[in-house]
Backbone bond lengths (Angstrom), bond angles and torsions (degrees), N, CA, C in turn:
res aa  C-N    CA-C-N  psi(-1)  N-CA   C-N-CA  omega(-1)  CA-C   N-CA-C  phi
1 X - - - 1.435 - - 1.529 108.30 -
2 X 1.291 120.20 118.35 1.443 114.46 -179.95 1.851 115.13 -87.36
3 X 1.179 95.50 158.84 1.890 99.71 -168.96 1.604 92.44 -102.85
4 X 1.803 93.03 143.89 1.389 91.62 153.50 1.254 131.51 -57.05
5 X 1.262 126.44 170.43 1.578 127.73 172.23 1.871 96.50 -114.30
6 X 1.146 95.16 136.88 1.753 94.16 161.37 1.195 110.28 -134.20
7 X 1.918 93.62 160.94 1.954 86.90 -159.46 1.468 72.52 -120.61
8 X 1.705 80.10 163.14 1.969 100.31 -175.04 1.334 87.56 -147.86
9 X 1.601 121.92 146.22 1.087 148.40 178.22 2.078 94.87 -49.16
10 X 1.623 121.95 166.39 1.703 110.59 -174.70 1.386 68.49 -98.84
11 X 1.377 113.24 149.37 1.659 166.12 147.11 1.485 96.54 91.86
12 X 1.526 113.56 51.52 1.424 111.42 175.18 1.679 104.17 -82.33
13 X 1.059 119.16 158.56 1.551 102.14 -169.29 2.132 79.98 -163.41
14 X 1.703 98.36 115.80 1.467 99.12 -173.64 1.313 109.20 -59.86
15 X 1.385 120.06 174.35 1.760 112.65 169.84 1.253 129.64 -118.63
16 X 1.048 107.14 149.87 1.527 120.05 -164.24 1.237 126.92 -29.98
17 X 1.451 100.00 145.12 1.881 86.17 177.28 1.213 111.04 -99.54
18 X 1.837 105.73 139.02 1.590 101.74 -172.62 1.219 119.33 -95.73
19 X 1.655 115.80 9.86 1.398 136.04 -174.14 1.602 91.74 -120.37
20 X 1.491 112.17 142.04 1.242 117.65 168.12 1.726 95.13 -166.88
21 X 1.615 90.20 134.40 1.737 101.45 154.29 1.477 94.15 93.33
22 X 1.260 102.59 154.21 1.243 145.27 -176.87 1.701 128.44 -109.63
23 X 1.439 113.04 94.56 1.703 103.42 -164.68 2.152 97.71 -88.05
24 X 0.951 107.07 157.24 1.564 118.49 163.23 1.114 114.43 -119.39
25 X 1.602 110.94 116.21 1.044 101.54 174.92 1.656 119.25 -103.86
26 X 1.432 135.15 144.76 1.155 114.54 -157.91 2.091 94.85 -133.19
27 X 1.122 108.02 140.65 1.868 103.54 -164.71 1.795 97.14 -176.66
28 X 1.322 96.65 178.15 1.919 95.88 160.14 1.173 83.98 -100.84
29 X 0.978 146.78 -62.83 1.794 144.14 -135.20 1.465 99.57 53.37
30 X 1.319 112.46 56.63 1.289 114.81 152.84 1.386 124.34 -70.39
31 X 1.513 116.28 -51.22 1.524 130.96 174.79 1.374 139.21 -105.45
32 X 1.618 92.95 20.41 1.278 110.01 164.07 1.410 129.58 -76.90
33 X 1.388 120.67 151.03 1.329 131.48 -171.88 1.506 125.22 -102.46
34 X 1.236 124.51 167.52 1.346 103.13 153.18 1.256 125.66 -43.70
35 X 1.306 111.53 -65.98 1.741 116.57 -172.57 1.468 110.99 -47.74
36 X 0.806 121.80 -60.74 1.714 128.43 164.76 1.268 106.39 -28.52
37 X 1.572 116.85 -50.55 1.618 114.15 -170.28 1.829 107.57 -62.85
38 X 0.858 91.02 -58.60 2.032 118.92 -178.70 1.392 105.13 -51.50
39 X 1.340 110.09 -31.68 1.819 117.47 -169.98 1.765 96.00 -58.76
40 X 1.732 79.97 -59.15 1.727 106.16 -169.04 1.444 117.57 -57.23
41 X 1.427 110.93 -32.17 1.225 117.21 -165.91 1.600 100.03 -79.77
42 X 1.537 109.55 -43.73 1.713 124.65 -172.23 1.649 99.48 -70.19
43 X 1.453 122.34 -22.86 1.678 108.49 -176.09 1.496 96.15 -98.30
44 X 1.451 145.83 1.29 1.478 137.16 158.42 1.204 106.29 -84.60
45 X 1.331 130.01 -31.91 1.549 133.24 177.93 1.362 95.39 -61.33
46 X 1.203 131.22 -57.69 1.505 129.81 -173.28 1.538 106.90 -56.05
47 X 1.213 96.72 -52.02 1.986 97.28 178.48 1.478 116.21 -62.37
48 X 1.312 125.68 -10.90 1.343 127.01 164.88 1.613 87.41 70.06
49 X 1.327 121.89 60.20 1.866 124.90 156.78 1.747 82.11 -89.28
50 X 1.526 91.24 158.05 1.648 112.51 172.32 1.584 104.13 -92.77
51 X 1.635 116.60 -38.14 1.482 99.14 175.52 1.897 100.44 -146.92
52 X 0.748 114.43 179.65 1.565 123.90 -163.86 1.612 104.82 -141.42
53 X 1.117 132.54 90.76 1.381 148.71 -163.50 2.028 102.03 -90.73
54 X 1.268 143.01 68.95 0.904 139.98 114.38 1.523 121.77 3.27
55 X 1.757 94.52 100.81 2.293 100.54 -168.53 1.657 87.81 -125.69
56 X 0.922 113.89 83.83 1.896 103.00 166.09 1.798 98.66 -74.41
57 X 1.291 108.71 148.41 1.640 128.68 -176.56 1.376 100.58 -92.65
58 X 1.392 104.21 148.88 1.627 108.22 169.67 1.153 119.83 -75.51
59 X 1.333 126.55 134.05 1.547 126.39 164.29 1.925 130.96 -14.44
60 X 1.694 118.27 -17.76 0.611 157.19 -132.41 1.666 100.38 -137.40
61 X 1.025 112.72 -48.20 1.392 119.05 178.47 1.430 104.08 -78.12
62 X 1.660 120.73 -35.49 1.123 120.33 -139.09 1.722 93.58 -118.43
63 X 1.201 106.46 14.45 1.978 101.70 158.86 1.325 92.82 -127.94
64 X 0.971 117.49 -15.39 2.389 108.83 164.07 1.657 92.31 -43.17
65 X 1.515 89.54 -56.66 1.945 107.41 -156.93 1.645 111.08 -69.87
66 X 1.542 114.72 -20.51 1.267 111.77 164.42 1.489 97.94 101.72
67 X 1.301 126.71 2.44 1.586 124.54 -174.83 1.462 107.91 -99.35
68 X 1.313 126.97 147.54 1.193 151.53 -143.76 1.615 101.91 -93.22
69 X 1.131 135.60 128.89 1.641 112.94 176.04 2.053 96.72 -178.33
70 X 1.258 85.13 130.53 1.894 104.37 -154.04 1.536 84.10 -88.59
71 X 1.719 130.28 -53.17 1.056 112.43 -156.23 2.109 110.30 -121.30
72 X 1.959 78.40 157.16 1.379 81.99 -173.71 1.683 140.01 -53.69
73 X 1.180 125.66 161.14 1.417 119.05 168.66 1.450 127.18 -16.85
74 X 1.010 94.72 -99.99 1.309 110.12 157.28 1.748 155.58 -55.87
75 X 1.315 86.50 3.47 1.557 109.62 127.71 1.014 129.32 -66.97
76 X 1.544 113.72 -74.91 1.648 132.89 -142.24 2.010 82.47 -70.10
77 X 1.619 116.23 -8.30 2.195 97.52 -164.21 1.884 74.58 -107.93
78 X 1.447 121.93 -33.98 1.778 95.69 -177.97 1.882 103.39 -63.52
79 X 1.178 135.89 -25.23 1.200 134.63 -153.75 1.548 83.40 -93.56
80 X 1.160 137.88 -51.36 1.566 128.64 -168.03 1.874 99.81 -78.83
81 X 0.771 106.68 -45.10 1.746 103.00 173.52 1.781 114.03 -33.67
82 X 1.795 96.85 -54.78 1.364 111.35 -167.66 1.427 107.57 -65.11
83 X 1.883 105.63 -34.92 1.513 89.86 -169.16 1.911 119.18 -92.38
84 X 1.782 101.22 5.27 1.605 101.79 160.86 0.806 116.38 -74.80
85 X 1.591 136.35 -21.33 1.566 117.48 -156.78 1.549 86.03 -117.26
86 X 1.561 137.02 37.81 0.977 153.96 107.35 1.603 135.15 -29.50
87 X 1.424 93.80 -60.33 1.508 103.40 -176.86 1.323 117.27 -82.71
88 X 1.509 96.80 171.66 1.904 100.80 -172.57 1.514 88.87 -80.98
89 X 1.828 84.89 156.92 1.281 104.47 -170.61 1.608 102.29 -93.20
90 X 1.742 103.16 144.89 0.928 100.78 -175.51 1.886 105.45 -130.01
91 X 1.432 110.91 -140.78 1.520 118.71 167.09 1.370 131.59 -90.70
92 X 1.683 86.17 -12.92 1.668 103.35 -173.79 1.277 89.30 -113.21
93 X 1.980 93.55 145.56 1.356 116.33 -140.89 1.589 92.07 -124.14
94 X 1.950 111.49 100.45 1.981 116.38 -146.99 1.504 67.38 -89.33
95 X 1.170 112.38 168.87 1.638 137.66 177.52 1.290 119.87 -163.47
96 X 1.686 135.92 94.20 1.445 119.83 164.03 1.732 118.81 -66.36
97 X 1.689 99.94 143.62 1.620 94.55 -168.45 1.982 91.16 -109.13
98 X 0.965 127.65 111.53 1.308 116.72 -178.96 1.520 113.74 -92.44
99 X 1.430 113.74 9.64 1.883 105.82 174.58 1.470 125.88 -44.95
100 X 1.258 113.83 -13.16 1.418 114.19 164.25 1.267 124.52 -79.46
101 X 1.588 123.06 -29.71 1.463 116.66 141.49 1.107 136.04 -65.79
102 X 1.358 123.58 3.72 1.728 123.56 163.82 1.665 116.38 -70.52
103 X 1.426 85.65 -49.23 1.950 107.22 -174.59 2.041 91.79 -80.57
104 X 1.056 146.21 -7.71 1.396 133.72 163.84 1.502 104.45 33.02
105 X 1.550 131.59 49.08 1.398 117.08 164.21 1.681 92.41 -164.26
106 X 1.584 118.49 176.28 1.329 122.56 -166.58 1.699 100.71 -51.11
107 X 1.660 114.88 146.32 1.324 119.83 174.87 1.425 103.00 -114.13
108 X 1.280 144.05 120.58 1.345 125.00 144.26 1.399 133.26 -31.46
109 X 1.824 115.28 121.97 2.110 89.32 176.20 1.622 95.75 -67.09
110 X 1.079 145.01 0.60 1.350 119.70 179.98 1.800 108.80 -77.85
111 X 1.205 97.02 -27.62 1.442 102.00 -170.94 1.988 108.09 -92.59
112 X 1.226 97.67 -7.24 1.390 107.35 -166.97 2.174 84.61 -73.01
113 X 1.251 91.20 -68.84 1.523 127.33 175.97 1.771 100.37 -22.34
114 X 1.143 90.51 -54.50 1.773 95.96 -158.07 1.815 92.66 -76.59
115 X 0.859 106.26 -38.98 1.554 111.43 175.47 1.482 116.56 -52.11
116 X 1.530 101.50 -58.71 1.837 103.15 -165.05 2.271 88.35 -72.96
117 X 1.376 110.88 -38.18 2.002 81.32 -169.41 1.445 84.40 -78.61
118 X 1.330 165.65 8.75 1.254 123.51 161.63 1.399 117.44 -89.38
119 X 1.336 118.48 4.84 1.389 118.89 -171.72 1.966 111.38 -122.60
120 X 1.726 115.92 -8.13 1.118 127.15 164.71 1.409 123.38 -105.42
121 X 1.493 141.75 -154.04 0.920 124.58 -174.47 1.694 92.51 -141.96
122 X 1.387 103.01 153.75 1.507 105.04 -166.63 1.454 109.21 -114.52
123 X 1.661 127.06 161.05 1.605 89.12 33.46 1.083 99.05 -111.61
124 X 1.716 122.59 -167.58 1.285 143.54 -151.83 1.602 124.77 -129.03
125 X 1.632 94.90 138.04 1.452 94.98 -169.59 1.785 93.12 -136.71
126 X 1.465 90.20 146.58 1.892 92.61 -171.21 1.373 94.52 -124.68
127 X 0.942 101.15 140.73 1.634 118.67 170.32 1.856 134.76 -131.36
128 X 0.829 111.52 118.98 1.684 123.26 -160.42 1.481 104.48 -138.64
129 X 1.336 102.56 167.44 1.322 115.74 -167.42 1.552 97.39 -99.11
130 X 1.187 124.80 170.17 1.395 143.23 -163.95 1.906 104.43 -79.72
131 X 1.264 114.37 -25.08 1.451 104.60 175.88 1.970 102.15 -101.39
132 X 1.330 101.27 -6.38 1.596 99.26 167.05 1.692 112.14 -69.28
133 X 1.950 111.17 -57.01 0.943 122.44 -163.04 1.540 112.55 -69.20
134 X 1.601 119.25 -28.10 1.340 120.68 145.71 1.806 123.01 -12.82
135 X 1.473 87.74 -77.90 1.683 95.43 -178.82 1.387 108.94 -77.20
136 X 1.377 125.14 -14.41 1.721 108.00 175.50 1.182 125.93 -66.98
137 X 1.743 106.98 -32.61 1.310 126.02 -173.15 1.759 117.14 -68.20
138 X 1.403 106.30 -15.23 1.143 122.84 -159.41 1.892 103.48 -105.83
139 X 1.079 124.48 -4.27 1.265 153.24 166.72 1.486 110.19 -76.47
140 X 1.433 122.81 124.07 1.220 122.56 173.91 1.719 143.71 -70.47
141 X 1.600 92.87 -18.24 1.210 123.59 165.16 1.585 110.19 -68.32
142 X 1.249 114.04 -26.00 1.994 123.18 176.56 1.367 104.23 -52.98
143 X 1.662 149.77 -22.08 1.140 135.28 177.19 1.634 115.31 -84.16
144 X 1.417 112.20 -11.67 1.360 123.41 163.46 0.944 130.26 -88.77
145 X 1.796 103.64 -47.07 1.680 96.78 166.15 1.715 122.15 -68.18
146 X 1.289 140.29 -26.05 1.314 142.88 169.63 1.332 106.08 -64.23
147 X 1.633 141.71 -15.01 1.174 120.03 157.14 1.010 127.01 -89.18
148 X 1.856 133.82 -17.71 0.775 160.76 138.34 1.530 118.71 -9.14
149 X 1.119 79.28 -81.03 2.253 101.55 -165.81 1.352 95.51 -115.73
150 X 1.157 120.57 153.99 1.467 147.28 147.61 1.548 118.29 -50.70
151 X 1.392 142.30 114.39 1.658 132.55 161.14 1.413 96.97 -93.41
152 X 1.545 79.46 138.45 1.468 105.84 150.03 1.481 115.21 -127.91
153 X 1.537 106.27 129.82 1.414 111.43 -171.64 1.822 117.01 -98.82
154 X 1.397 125.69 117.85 1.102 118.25 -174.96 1.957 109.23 -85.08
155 X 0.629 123.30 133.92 1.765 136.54 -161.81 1.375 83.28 -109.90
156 X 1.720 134.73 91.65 0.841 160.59 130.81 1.446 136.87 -71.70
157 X 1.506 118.64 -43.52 1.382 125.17 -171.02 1.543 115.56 -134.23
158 X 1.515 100.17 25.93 1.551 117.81 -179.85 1.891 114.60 39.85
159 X 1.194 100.38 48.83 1.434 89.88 168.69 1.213 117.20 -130.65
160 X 1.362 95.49 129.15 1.577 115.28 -170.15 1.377 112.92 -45.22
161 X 1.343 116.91 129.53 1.161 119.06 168.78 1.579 144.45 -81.62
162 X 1.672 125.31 143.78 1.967 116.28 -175.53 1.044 117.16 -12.29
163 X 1.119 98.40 147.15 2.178 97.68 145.70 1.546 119.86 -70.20
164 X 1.676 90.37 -44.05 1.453 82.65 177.33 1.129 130.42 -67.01
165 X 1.323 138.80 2.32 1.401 136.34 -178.50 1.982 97.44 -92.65
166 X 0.861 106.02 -12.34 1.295 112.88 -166.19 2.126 87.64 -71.67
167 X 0.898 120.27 -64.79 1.192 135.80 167.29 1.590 102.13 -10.34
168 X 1.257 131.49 -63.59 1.221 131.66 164.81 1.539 148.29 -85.45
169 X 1.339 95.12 28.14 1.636 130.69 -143.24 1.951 91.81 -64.91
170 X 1.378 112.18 -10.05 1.658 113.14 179.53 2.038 105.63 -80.17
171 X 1.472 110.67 5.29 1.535 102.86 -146.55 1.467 87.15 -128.85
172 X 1.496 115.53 -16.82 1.943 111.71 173.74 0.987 122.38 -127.78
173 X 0.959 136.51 171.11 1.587 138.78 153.97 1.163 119.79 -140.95
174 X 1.795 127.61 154.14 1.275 131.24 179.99 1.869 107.33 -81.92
175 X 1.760 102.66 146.04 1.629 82.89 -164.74 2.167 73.56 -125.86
176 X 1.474 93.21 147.15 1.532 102.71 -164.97 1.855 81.16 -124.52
177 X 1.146 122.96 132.93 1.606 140.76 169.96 1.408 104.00 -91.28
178 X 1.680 119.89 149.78 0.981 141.80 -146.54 2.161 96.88 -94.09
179 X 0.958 94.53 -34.19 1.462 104.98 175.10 1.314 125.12 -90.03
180 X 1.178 113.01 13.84 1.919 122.16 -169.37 0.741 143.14 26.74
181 X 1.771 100.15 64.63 1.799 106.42 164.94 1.619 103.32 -117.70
């Protein structure tokens, strides 16, 4: 198959991209709201991510993990579906990834992880709530993923966070929304 050729002026040099990276976000979004959605969506727009990957866990994943959650799968991704194509449209490109409802049984986040960067484009920033990042930190695979990707921690359910995460305190940050949740 032969390729086009394209001609570019000599010292054409394309321009930059002002979008870069890929955030994950990882939660049930069971009790999330609109505003919450829009908060989230309006503080990645600010961060200039190119797309925002939305991973709700299976029911299944999420009593392995010890987290509390009343409603099913496939609910909690039709109820988050409904409330992206809600929001104003922007540059950042929201996406629910539902491969954890294909496989319907416990997922590893290591395997969750390895899945969403081989199938998005990087680099990568993960984001979880403060009783997620609890148990991530506590995972042995956490000294790879923190060099890896970027956290961002959402301070949702006021719980204090490891020591040990403190240890890498150059690799996260706490992210506080304009509407207070």
């Amino acid at each position: 198959m032969a390729r086009d050729q394209i001609k570019v002026p000599f010292g054409y040099e394309p321009p930059a991209q002002a979008r870069k990276g890929t955030i994950l976000l990882f939660e049930t979004f069971e009790d999330w709201t609109e505003a919450d959605i829009d908060a989230l969506v309006s503080w990645a727009n600010e961060r200039k991510f190119a797309r925002a990957i939305f991973y709700p866990q299976h029911e299944e994943t999420l009593r392995r993990m010890g987290i509390p959650c009343e409603e099913p799968y496939y609910a909690r991704v039709k109820h988050l579906e409904s409330m992206l194509k809600q929001t104003l449209p922007t540059a950042l490109e929201p996406d629910v990834d539902a491969w954890e409802g294909k496989r319907k049984k416990y997922t590893p986040l290591d395997t969750s992880l390895n899945f969403l960067t081989d199938k998005y484009p990087g680099p990568y920033f993960i984001a979880m709530s403060d009783r997620y990042v609890n148990l991530f930190v506590t995972y042995p695979s956490f000294k790879e993923w923190i060099k890896k990707a970027r956290l961002f921690v959402f301070n949702r359910f006021g719980v204090p966070l490891q020591e040990k995460l403190h240890e890498y305190s150059e690799r996260w940050e706490v992210v506080e929304f304009t509407n207070g949740s």
